[in-house]
N, C-alpha and C positions, 0 to 999 in steps of 0.2 A: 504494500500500500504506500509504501514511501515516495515511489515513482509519481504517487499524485500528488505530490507537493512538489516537482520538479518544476521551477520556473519559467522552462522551455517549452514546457506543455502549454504557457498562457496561448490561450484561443487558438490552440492546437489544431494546424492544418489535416483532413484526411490524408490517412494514412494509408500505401497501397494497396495493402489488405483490403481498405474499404473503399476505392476506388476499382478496385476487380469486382467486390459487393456490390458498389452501385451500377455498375456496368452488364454486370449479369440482371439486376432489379430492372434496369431498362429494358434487356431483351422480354423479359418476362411480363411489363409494361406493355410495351409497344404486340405483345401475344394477345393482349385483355382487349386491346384498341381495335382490335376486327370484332369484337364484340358491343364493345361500350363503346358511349365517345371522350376525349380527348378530357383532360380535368381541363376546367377554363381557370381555374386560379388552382395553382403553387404555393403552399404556408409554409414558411421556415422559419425558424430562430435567428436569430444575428448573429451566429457564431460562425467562426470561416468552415468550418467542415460543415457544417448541416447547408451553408451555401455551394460550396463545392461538390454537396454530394445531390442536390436540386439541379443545379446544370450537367451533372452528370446524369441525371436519369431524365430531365425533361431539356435534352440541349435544342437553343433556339425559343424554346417555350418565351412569350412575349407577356406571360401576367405571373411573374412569381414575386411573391409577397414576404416582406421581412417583417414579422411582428413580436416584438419582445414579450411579449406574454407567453412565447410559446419557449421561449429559452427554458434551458435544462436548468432544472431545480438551483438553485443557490446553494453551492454546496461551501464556497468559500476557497474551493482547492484551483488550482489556475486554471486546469482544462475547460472549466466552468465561468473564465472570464474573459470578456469580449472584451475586442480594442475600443479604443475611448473614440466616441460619436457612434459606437452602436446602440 
């Protein structure tokens, strides 16, 4: 648990692991979309990886949404903290 107090992790970029995750979550997306249609809004957190992993699975999408309510609990540990004007 120590690691989540590493100050490198502040608003800790996706990691390739979760960039193969979101990349496979698209194909599997884009599999639903010959069924349903298209989400017309994209919600995210403010943090860079929940953004980074929104244009990896809706790239191009033209209505993705940043709304701070939806950020990951307050935990107080860095992973959990957004750069300043988020």
């Amino acid at each position: 648990k120590d690691v989540l107090n590493c100050q490198t992790l502040f608003d800790a970029a996706l990691s390739p692991s979760g960039e193969k995750e979101a990349l496979n979550c698209r194909e599997s997306i884009e599999s639903l979309e010959r069924e349903f249609s298209r989400p017309t809004q994209i919600l995210v957190s403010p943090l860079q990886r929940t953004l980074q992993t929104a244009n990896l699975i809706f790239p191009g999408h033209n209505n993705i949404l940043v709304r701070e309510p939806l950020r990951e609990r307050m935990t107080g540990l860095p992973c959990d903290e957004g750069q300043s004007g988020n």
